[in-house]
C-alpha positions as CSV (number, residue, x, y, z in Angstrom):
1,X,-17.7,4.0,-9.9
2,X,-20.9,3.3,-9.1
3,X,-23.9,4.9,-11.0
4,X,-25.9,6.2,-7.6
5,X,-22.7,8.6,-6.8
6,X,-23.3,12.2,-8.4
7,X,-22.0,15.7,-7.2
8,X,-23.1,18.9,-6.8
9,X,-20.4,20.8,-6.4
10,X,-16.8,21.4,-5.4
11,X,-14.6,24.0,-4.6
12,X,-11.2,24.5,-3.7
13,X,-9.8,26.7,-1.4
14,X,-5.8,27.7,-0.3
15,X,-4.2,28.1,2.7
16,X,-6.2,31.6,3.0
17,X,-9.6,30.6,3.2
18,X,-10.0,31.8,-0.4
19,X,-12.1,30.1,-3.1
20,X,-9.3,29.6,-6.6
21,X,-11.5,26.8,-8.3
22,X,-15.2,25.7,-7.6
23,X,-17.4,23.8,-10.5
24,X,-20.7,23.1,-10.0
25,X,-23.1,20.7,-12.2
26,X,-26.5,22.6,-12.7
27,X,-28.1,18.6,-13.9
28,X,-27.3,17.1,-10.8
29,X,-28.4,20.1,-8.9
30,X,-31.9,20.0,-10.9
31,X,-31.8,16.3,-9.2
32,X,-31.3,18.0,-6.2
33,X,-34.1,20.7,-5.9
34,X,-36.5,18.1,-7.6
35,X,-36.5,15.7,-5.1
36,X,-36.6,18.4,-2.4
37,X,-39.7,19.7,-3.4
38,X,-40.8,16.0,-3.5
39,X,-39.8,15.7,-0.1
40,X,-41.7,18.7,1.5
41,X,-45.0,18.4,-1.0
42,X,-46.4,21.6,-1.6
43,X,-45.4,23.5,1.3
44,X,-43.7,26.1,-1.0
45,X,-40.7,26.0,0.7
46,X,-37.5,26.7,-1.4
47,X,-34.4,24.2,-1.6
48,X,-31.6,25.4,0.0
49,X,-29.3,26.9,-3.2
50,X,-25.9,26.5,-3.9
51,X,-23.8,29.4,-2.2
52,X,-21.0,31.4,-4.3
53,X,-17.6,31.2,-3.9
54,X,-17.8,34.2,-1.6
55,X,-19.8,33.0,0.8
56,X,-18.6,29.4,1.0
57,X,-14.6,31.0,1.3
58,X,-16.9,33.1,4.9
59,X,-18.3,29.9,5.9
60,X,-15.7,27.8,5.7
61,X,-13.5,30.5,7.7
62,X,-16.5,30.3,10.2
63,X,-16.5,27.0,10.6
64,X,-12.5,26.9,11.5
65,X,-13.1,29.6,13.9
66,X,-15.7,27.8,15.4
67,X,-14.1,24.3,15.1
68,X,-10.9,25.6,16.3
69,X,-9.0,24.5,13.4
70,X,-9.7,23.1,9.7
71,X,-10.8,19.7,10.4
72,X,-12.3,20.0,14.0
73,X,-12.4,18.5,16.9
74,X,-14.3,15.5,15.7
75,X,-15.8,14.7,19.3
76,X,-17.6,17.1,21.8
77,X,-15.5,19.4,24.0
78,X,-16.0,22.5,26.0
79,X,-15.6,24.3,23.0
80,X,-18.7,23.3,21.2
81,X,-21.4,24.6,20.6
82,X,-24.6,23.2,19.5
83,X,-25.4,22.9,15.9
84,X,-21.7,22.3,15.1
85,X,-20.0,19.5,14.0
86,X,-18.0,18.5,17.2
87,X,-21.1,18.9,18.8
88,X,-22.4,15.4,17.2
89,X,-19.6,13.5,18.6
90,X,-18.2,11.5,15.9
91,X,-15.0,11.2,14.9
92,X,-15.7,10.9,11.2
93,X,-16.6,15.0,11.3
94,X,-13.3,15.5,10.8
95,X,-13.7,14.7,7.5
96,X,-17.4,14.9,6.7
97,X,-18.2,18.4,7.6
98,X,-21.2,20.9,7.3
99,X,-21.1,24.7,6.7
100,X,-23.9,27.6,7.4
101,X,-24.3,29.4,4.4
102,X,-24.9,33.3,5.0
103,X,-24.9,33.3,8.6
104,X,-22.7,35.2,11.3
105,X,-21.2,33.1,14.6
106,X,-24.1,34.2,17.0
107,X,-27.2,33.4,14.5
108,X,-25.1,29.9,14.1
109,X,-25.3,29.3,17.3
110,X,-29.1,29.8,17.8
111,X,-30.4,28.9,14.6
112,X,-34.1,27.7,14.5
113,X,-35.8,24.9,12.0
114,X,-35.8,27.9,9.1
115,X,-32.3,28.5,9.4
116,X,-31.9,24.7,8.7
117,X,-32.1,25.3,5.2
118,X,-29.1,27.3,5.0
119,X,-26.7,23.9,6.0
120,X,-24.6,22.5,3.6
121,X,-24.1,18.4,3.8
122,X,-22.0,16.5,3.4
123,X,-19.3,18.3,2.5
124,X,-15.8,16.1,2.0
125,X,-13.0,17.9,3.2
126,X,-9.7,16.3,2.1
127,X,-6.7,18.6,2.0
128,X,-3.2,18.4,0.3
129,X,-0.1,20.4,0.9
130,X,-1.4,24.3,0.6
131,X,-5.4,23.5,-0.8
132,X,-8.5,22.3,1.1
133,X,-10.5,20.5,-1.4
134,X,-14.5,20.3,-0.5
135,X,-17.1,18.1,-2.5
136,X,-20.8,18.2,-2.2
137,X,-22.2,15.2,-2.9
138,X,-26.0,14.4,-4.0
139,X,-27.7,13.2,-0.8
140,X,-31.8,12.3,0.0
141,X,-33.3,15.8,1.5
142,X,-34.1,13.1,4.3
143,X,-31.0,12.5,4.9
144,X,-29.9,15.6,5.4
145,X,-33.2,16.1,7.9
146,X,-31.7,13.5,9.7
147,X,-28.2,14.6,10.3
148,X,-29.6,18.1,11.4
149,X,-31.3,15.8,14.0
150,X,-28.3,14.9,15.5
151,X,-26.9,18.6,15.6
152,X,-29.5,19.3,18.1
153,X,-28.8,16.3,20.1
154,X,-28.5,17.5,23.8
155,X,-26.7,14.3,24.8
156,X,-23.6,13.3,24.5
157,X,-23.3,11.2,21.4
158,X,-26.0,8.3,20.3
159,X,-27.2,5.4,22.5
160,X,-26.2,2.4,21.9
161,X,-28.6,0.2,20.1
162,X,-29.9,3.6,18.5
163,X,-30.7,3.3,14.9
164,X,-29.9,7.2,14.8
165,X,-26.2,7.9,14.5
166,X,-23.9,9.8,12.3
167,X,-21.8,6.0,11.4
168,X,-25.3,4.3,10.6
169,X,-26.5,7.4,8.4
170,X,-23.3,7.5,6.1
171,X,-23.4,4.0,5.8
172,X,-27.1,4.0,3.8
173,X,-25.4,6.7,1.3
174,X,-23.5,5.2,-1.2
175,X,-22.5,8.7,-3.2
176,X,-20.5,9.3,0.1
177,X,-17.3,6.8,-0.9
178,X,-17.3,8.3,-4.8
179,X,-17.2,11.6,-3.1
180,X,-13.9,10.6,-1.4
181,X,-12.3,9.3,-4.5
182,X,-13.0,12.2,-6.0
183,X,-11.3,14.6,-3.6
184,X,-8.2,12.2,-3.6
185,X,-8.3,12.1,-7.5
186,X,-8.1,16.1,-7.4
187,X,-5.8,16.3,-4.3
188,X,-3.2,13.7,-7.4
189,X,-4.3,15.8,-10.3
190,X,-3.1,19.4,-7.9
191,X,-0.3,17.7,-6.2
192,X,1.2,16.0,-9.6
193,X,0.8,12.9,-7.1
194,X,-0.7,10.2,-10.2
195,X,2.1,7.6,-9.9
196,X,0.8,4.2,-10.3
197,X,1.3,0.7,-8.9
198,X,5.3,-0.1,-10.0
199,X,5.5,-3.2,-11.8
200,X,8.9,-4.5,-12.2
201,X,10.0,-6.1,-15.3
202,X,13.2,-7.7,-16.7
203,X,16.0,-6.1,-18.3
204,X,16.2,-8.4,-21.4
205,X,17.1,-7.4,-24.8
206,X,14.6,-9.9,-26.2
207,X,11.9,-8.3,-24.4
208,X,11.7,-5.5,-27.4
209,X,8.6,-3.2,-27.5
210,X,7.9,-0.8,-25.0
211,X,10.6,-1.6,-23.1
212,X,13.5,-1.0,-25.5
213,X,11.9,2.2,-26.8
214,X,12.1,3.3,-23.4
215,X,16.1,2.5,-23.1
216,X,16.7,3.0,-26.4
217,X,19.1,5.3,-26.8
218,X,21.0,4.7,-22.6
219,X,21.2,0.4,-23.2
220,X,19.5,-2.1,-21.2
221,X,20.8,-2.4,-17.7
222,X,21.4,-5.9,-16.5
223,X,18.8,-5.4,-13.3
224,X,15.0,-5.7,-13.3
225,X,13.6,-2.1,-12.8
226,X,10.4,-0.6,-12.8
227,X,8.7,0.9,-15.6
228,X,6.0,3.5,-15.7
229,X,2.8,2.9,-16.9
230,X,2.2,3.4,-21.0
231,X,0.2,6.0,-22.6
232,X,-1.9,4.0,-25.6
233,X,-1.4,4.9,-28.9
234,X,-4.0,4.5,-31.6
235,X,-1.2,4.1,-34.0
236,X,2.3,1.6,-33.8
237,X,4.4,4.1,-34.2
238,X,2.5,5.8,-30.7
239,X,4.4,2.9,-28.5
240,X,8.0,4.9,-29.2
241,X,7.0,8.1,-27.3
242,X,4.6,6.2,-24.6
243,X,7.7,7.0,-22.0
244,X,7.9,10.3,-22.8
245,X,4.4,11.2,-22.9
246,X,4.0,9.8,-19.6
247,X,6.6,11.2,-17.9
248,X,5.6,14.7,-19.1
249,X,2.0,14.3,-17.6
250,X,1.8,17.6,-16.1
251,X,2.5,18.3,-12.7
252,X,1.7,21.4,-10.7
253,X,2.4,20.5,-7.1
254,X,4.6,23.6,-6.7
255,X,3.1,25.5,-9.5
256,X,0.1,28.1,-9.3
257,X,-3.5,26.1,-9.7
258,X,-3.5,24.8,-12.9
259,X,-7.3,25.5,-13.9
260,X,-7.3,24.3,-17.4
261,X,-5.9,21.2,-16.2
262,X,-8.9,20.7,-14.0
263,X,-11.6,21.6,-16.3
264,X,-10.3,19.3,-18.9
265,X,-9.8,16.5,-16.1
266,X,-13.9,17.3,-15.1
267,X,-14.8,17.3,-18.3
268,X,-13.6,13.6,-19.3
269,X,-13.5,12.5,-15.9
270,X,-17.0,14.0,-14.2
271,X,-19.3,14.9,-17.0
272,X,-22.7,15.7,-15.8
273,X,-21.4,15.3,-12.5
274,X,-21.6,11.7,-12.6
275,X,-18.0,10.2,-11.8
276,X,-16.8,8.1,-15.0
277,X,-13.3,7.5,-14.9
278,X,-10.9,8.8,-11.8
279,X,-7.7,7.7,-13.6
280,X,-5.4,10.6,-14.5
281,X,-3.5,8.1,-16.9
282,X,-6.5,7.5,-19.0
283,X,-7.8,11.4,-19.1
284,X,-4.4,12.5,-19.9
285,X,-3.7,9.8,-23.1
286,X,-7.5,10.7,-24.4
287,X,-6.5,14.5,-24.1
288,X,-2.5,14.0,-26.1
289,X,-3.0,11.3,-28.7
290,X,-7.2,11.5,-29.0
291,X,-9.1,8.8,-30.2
292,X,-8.8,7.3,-33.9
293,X,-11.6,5.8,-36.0
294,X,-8.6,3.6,-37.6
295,X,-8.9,1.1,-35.0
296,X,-12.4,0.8,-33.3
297,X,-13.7,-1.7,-30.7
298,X,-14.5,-4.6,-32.2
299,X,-18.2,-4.9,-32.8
300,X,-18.9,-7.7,-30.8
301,X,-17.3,-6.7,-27.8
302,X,-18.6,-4.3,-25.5
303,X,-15.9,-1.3,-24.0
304,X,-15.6,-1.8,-20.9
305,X,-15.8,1.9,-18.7
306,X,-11.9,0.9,-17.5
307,X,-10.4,0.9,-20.6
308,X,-11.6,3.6,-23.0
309,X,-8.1,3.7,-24.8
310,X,-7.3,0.9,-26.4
311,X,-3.3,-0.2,-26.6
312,X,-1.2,-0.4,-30.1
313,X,2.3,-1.6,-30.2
314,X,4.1,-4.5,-29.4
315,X,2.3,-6.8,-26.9
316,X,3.5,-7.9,-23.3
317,X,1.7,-8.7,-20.1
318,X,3.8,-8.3,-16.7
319,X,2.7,-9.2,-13.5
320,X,4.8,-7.9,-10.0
321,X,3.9,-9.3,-6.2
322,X,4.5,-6.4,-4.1
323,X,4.7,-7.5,-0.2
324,X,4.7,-4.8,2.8
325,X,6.0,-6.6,6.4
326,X,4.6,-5.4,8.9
327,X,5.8,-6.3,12.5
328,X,5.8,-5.7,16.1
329,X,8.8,-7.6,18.2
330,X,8.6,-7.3,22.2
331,X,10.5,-10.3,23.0
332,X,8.6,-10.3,26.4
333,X,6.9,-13.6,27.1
334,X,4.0,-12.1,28.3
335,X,3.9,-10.2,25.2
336,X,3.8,-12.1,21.9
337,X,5.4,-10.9,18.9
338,X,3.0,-10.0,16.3
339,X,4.3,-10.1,12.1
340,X,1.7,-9.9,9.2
341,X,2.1,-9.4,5.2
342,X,0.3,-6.6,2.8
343,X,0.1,-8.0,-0.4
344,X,-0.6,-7.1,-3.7
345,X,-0.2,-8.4,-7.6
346,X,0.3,-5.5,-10.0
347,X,0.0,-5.8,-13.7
348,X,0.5,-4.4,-16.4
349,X,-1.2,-5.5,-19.5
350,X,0.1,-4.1,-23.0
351,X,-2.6,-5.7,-24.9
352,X,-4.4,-5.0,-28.2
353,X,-8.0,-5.3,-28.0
354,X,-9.9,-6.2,-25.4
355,X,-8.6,-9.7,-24.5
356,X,-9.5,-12.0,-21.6
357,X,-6.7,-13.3,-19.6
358,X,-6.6,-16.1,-17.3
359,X,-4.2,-17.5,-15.0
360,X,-4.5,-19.4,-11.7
361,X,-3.1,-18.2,-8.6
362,X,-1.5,-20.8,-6.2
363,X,0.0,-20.9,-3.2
364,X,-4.0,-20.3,-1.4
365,X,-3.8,-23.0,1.1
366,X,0.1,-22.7,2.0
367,X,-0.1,-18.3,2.2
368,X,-3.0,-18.7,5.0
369,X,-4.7,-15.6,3.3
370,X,-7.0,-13.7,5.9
371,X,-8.8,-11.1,3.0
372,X,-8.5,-10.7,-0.4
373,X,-10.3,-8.2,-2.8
374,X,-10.0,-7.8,-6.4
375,X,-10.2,-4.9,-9.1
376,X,-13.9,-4.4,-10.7
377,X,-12.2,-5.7,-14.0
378,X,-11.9,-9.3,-12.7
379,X,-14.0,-12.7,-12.5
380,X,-13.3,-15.7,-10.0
381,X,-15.0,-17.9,-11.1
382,X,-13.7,-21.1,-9.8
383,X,-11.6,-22.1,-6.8
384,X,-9.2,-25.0,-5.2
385,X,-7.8,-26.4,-2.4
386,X,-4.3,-24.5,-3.8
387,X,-5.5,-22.5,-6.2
388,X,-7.7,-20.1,-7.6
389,X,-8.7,-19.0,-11.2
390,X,-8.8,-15.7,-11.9
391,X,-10.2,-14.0,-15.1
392,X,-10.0,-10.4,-16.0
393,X,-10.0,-7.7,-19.2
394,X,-7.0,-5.9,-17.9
395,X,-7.5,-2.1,-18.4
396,X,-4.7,0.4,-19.6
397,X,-1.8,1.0,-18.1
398,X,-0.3,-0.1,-14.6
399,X,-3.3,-1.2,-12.1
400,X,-3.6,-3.3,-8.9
401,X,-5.1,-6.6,-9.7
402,X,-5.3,-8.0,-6.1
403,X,-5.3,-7.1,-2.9
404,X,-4.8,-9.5,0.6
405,X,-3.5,-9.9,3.7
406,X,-1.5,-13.1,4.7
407,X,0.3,-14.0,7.6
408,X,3.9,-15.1,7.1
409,X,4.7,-18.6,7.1
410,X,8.5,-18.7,6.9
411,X,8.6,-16.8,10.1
412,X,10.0,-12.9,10.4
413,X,13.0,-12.2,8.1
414,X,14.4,-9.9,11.0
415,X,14.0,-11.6,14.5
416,X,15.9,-10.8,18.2
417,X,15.9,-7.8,20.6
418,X,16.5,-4.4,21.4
419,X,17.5,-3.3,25.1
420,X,18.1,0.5,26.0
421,X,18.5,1.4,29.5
422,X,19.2,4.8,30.7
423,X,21.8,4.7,33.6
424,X,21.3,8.7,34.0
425,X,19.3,11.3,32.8
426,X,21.5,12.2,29.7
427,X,23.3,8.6,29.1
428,X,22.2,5.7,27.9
429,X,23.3,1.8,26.9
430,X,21.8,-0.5,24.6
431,X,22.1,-3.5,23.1
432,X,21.3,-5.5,19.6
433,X,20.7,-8.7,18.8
434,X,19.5,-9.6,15.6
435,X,19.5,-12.8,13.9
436,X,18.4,-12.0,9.6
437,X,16.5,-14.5,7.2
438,X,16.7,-17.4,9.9
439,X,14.9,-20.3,7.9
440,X,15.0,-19.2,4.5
441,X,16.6,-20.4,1.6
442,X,17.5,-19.4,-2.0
443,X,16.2,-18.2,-4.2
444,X,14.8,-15.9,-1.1
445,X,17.4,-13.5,-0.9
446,X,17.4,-9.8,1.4
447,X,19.1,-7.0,-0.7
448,X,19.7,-4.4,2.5
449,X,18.9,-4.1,5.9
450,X,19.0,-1.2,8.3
451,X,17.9,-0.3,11.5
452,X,17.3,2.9,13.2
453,X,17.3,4.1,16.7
454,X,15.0,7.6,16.5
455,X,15.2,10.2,19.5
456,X,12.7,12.8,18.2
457,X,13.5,15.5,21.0
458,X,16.5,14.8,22.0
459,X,19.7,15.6,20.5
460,X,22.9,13.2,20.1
461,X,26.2,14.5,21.1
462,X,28.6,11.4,21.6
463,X,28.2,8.0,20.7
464,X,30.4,4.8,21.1
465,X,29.7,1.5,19.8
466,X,31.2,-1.2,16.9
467,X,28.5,-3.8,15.3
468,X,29.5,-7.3,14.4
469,X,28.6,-6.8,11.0
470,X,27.9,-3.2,9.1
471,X,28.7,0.3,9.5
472,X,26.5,2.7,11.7
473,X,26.0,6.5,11.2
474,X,24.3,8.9,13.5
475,X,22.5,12.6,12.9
476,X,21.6,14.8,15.6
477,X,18.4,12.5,16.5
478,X,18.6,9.0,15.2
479,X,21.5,6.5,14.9
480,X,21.4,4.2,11.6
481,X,23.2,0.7,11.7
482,X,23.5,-0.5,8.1
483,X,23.5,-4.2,8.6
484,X,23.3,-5.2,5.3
485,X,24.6,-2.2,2.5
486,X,24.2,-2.0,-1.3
487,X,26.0,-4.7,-3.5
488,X,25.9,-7.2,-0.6
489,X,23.0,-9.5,-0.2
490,X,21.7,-12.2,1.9
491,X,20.8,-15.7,0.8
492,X,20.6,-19.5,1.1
493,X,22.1,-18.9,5.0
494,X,21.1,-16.6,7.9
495,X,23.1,-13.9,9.6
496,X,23.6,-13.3,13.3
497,X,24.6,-9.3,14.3
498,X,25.3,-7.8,17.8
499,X,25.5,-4.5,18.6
500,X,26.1,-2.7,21.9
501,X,27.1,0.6,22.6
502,X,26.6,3.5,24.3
503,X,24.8,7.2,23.9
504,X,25.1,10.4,25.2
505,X,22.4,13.7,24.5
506,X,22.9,16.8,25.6
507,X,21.3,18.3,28.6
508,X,17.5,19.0,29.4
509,X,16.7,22.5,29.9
510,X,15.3,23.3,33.8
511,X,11.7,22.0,33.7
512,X,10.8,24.4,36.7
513,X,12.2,27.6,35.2
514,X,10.2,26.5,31.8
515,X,7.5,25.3,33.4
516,X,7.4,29.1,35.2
517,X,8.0,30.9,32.1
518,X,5.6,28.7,30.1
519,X,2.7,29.2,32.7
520,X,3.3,33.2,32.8
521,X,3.0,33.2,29.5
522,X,-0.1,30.8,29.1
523,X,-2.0,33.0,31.7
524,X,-1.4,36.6,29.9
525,X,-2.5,34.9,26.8
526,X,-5.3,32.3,27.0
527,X,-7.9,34.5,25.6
528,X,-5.6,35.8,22.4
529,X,-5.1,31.5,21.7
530,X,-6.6,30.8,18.7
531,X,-5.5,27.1,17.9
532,X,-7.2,25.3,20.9
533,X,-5.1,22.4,19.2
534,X,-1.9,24.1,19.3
535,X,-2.4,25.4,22.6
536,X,-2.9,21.5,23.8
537,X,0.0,20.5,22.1
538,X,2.1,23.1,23.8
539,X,0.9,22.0,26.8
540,X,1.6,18.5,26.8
541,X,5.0,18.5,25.5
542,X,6.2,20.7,28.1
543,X,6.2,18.0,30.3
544,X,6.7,14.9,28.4
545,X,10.5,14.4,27.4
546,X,11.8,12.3,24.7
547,X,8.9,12.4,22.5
548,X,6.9,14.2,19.5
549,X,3.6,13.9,18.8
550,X,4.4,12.8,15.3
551,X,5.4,9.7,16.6
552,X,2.2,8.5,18.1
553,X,4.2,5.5,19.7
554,X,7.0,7.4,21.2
555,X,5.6,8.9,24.4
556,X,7.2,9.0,27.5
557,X,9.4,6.0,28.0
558,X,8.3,4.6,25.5
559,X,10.9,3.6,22.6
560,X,11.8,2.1,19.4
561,X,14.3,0.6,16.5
562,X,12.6,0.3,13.4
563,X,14.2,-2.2,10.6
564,X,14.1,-1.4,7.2
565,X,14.4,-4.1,4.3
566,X,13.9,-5.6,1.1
567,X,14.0,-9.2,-0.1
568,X,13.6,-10.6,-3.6
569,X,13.1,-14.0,-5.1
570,X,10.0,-14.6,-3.9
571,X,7.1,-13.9,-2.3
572,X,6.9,-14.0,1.6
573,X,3.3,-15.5,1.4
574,X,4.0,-17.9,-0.5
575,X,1.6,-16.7,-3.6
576,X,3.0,-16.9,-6.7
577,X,1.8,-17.0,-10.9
578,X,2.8,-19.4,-13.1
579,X,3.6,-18.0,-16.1
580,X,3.3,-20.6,-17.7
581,X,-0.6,-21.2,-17.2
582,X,-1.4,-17.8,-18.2
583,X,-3.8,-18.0,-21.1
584,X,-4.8,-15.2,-23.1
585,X,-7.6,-15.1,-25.6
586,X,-8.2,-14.4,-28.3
587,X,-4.6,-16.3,-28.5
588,X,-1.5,-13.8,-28.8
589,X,2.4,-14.2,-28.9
590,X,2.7,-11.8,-25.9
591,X,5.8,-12.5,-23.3
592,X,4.8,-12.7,-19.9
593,X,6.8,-11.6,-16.8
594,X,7.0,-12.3,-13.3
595,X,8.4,-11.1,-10.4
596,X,8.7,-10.2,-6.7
597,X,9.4,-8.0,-4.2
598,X,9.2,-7.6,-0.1
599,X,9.6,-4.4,2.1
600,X,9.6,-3.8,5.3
601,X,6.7,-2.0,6.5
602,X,6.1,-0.5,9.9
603,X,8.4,-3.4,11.3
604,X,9.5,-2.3,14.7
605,X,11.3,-3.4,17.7
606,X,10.1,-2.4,21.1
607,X,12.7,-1.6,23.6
608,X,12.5,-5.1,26.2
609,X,13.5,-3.3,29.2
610,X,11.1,-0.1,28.9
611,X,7.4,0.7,28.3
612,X,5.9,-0.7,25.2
613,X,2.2,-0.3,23.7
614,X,1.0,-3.7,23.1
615,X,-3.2,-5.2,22.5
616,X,-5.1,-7.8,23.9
617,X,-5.8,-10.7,21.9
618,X,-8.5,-12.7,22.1
């Protein structure tokens, strides 16, 4: 976190515009009013104050009147009006906002230079499930100036060239990114949402430790499986009841607002106001086990801010390579099929003291990496044509080490065409032909596959169709074809699977008697609307069929299978850690593990014989 990011404030609010947490940090604000008064000299002018909860809950319900809806239009529309956020025509308003502090809709509306003082920004607005969580960074008094600038811009967004613009301002402001983690580090603590990176280890019984104080008691199953991240210990014994303590972290995503829990989560992880450590893990071992003077840092050694707990217990170091497939497969010629791989190690480092460890990564030249970034805790100091050495003081608990994209060498795992034509309004025939793990070999192996036919608005009412190889299901709007099920896998050959059939849904409703209905209604009632949003929505789905707009891709005619996989053995990429070159130092018996694991992503087949969205390539 870095050390130019303070806060102000924060509140939260629920799903009624009221205020049921707010904190505010009177050292940062003292920053605050002293470089404001440095700003304006000594024109006597007073900053701008904080507001209460009162009248941030009335501003905030202002603003969504005014807005339209919590997050706003982001760009300008008919709507706006000037001084608001949609009137500065940037997107990113939908999540960078400004309120008016102690001002009604019309003085809003034609508020002068002195009623300037009374804006509040930036204001992060993140939400999660029922709460709206806002957060007031520390900004430059100029910077604010600036952004009031553009609320009073009569045209229609910046020119371009113009060194004036909302994206340009937010980009000089550093305290604006640690403002967003610490929304999304409240939104986790609120939700109960703290679940780290998996990292999957193996099931042996001469692993010991952790691991079999976890199974104890149920045996060791003869499958690698994913274990949580540990809760340190400042004494051996601690490493028995690390499971336990970290599965009772404390959730209260369906529970009233825990507000100890977030005091005691500022109060380690915000002090002052100045962001320290975000990770719920950390705060919550610190707050059950406390720190012992038993064991301290060793003298020598400075503690690095990422691991102020230090680990006790039997020693182990794990490392998983997670893969996401993402894919896009038109089977047009004009069209070309587009596949790509997010990737990312894990690790898990149960490690006493604060040792280095140092391994190199191969696999560079072969994986055809694209971008790669790397936790704050690590070092590259040296590189290869094939390799790359990577040094790091692994901090507690489970943590992404690395993060890339690659492109996939071996070629896509799931690979042919999906045809759907509709012979009548209400009927429908398709056709599958897939062809799985063409060109891979052992130990590559696919543990499931399934595809799925969606059909968000319309419902299913007779189906007819036998695949070559699977069983196939159907709900009301989706039909599921389980190429691959559980306890069968894939490996060392390839599989080829057809699939036609045919699909019936039940009658549209009249458009012209809805359309009739819809449009009496729409004129009695424009002026009671209060959701311009809604009201849009309404509107557009009355006439588009076969669609929802939670499937941004599914408009119209246009439609989609999506595959859903998993393949183990190894990575996709080609990256991979040899275990056996992973030195750790000071020098420690400590077992190290290895493993891997693909998923499909947003891997999707676009129907060849309809409308598909598709972008140019240069």
């Amino acid at each position: 976190m870095p050390s130019s990011c303070s806060i102000r404030a924060l509140w939260i609010l629920n799903n009624q515009d009221a205020v049921v947490f707010s904190r505010r940090f009177p050292v940062v604000e003292k920053q605050w009013r002293t470089a404001f008064k440095r700003e304006n000299g000594n024109t006597g002018q007073d900053p701008p104050r904080l507001p209460t909860d009162l009248e941030l809950a009335e501003a905030f319900a202002r603003r969504k009147t005014r807005e339209v809806s919590i997050r706003g239009y982001g760009i300008r529309v008919a709507q706006s009006t000037q001084g608001s956020d949609s009137w500065v025509d940037d997107p990113i308003t939908r999540h960078i906002i400004s309120i008016c502090i102690g001002e009604d809709e019309e003085e809003e509306n034609h508020k002068d230079e002195e009623g300037d003082k009374n804006i509040l920004w930036p204001l992060i607005l993140h939400t999660k499930g029922l709460y709206c969580i806002l957060v007031l960074p520390l900004v430059e008094p100029r910077e604010l100036k600036d952004y009031i600038k553009l609320c009073r811009r009569s045209d229609c967004g910046p020119a371009v060239g113009e060194d004036l613009s909302l994206s340009s301002l937010l980009l000089d402001i550093p305290s604006i990114t640690g403002a967003f983690m610490v929304a999304h580090a409240f939104s986790d603590v609120i939700s109960g949402d703290t679940v780290e990176p998996e990292v999957v280890v193996s099931a042996s019984p001469s692993v010991g430790g952790l691991f079999d104080s976890l199974t104890g008691s149920i045996g060791i199953s003869s499958r690698a499986k994913p274990v949580a991240a540990p809760v340190a210990s400042s004494s051996p014994s601690g490493a028995a009841v690390t499971g336990a303590a970290a599965s009772d972290a404390p959730k209260i995503g369906s529970r009233s607002l825990d507000k100890d829990l977030l005091r005691n989560f500022i109060t380690s992880a915000i002090p002052f106001g100045t962001p320290l450590d975000l990770n719920f893990s950390n705060i919550f071992a610190i707050k059950a086990n406390g720190f012992s003077s038993v064991d301290p840092p060793p003298q020598e050694l400075k503690q690095p801010a990422w691991k102020p707990y230090l680990y006790k217990g039997k020693q182990r170091l794990s490392f998983t390579i997670h893969e996401t497939v993402n894919a896009a497969m038109y089977d047009r010629d004009e069209i070309p099929d587009s596949i790509s791989i997010a990737g990312q190690i894990n690790c898990r480092a149960e490690l006493e003291g604060l040792p280095d460890v140092s391994f190199p990564l191969t696999g560079l030249s072969t994986a055809h990496v694209e971008a790669v970034s790397f936790h704050p805790c690590t070092q590259v100091p040296a590189h290869g044509i094939d390799k790359q050495n990577v040094v790091f003081q692994p901090p507690l608990g489970n943590f992404v080490l690395m993060r890339y994209q690659a492109a996939c060498g071996l070629g896509p795992p799931v690979k042919g065409f999906y045809q759907l034509s509709m012979v009548s309004e209400d009927e429908g025939a398709f056709l599958f032909k897939l062809r799985l793990m063409e060109g891979y070999k052992a130990p590559l192996a696919m543990e499931f596959c399934t595809v799925t036919m969606p059909f968000p608005r319309r419902r299913i009412i007779a189906f007819d169709g036998t695949p070559s190889a699977g069983t196939v299901s159907t709900t009301e709007h989706a039909v599921e074809w389980k190429i691959l099920g559980s306890g069968r896998s894939l490996s060392g050959k390839s599989l080829e699977a057809t699939f036609p059939g045919t699909i019936k849904f039940s009658p549209l409703q009249s458009r012209r008697g809805a359309d009739e209905e819809s449009d009496g209604e729409t004129a009695e009632g424009t002026d009671s609307v209060v959701n311009v949003e809604e009201f849009l929505v309404q509107k557009m789905s009355k006439d588009l069929p076969a669609a929802e707009l939670e499937e941004p891709f599914c408009w119209q005619a246009y439609n989609y299978a999506k595959v859903s996989f998993k393949i183990v053995g190894a990575s996709l990429s080609r990256m991979s850690i040899d275990t056996k070159s992973v030195n750790i130092y000071p020098a420690t018996k400590a077992p190290v593990e290895f493993s891997t694991q693909v998923a499909s992503g947003d891997y999707i087949l676009w129907n060849t014989l309809g409308k598909c969205p598709s972008a140019a390539t240069s």
